[in-house]
C-alpha positions in Angstrom: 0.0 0.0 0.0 1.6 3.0 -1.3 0.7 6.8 -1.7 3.0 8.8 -4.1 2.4 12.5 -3.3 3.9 14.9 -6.6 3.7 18.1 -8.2 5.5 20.1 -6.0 7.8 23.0 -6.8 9.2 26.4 -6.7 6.9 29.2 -7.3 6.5 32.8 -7.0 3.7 34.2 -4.6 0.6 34.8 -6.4 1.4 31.5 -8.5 -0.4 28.1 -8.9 0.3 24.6 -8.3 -1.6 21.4 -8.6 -0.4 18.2 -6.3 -1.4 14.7 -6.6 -1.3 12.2 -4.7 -1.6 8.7 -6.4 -2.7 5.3 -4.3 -1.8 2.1 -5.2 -1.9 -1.3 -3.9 -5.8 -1.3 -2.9 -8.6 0.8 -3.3 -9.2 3.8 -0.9 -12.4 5.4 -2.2 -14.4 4.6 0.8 -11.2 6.3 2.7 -11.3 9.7 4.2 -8.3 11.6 2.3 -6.2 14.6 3.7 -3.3 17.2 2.7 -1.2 17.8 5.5 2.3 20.3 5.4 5.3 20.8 7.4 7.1 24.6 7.8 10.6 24.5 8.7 11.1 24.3 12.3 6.9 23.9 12.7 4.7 21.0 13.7 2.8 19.5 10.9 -0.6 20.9 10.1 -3.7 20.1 8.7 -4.3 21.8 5.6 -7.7 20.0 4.0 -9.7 17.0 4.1 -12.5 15.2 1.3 -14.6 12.7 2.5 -14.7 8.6 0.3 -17.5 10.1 -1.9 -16.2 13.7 -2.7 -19.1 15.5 -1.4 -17.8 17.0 1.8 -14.4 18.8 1.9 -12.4 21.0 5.3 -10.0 23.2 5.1 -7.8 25.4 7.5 -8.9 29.1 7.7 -5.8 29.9 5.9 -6.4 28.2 2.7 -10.2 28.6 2.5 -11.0 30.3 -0.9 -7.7 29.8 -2.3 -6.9 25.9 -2.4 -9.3 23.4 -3.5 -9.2 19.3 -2.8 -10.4 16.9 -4.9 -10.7 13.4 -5.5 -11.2 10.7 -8.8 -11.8 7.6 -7.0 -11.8 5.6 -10.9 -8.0 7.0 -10.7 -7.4 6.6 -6.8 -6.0 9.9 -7.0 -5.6 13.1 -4.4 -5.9 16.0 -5.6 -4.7 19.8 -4.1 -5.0 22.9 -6.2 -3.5 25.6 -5.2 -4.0 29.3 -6.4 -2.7 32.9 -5.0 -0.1 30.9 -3.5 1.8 32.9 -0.1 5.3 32.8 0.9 3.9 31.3 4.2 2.6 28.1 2.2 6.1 27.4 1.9 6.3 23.7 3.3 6.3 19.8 2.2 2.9 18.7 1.7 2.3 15.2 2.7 -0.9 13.3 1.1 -2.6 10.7 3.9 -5.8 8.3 3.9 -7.8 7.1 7.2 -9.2 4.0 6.4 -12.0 4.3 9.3 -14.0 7.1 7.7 -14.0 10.6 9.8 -16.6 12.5 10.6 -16.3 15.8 8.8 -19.5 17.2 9.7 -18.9 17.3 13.5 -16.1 17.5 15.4 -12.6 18.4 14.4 -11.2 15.0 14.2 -10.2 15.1 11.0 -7.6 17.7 12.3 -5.6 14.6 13.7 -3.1 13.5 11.8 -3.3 10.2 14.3 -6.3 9.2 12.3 -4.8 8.9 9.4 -2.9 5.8 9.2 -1.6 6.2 5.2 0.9 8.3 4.2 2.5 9.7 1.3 6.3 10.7 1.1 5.9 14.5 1.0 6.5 17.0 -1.7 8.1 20.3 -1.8 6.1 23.3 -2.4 8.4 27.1 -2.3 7.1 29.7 -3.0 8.9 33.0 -3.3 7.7 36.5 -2.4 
């Protein structure tokens, strides 16, 4: 069971960016799927989540309007686009999957990175001011 998190890059602020995270060696499209990042010297963060059918989606106050998460369950693929990109997104993004389903209507469990038990590998994103 593998997730392959790409896309990454070096980008100027105000720029655009588009990771993927691909899934292979069984099908996660009942799975609740997340974007998570890592600042120099910070904690890791929660950045968005999209529930096994695509119809619910959470995001961090600081990304709301500008990045979007998606999913193609046919393709077991992640998506994250990113748009008016900010020196402060500067961080590797890591890709994860919870294969107990989280509740994203209520609570903020999906917050957690402990309830995520799949990773990806991480990919650069930089982006220059």
């Amino acid at each position: 069971v593998q997730l392959q998190a790409s896309g990454g890059g070096l980008v100027q602020a105000g720029g655009s960016l588009r990771l993927s995270c691909a899934a292979s060696g069984r099908t996660f499209s009942t799975y609740t799927k997340g974007w998570f990042r890592q600042a120099p010297g910070k904690e890791r963060e929660f950045v968005a989540t999209i529930s096994g059918s695509g119809g619910s989606t959470r995001y961090i106050d600081s990304v709301k309007g500008r990045f979007t998460i998606s999913r193609d369950n046919a393709e077991n693929t992640l998506y994250l686009q990113m748009n008016s990109l900010k020196p402060e997104d500067t961080a590797v993004y890591y890709c994860a999957a919870a294969s107990v389903p989280l509740n994203l209507q209520h609570g903020n469990s999906y917050y957690d990175s402990r309830r995520y038990n799949y990773w990806g590998q991480g990919t650069q994103v930089t982006v220059s001011s």
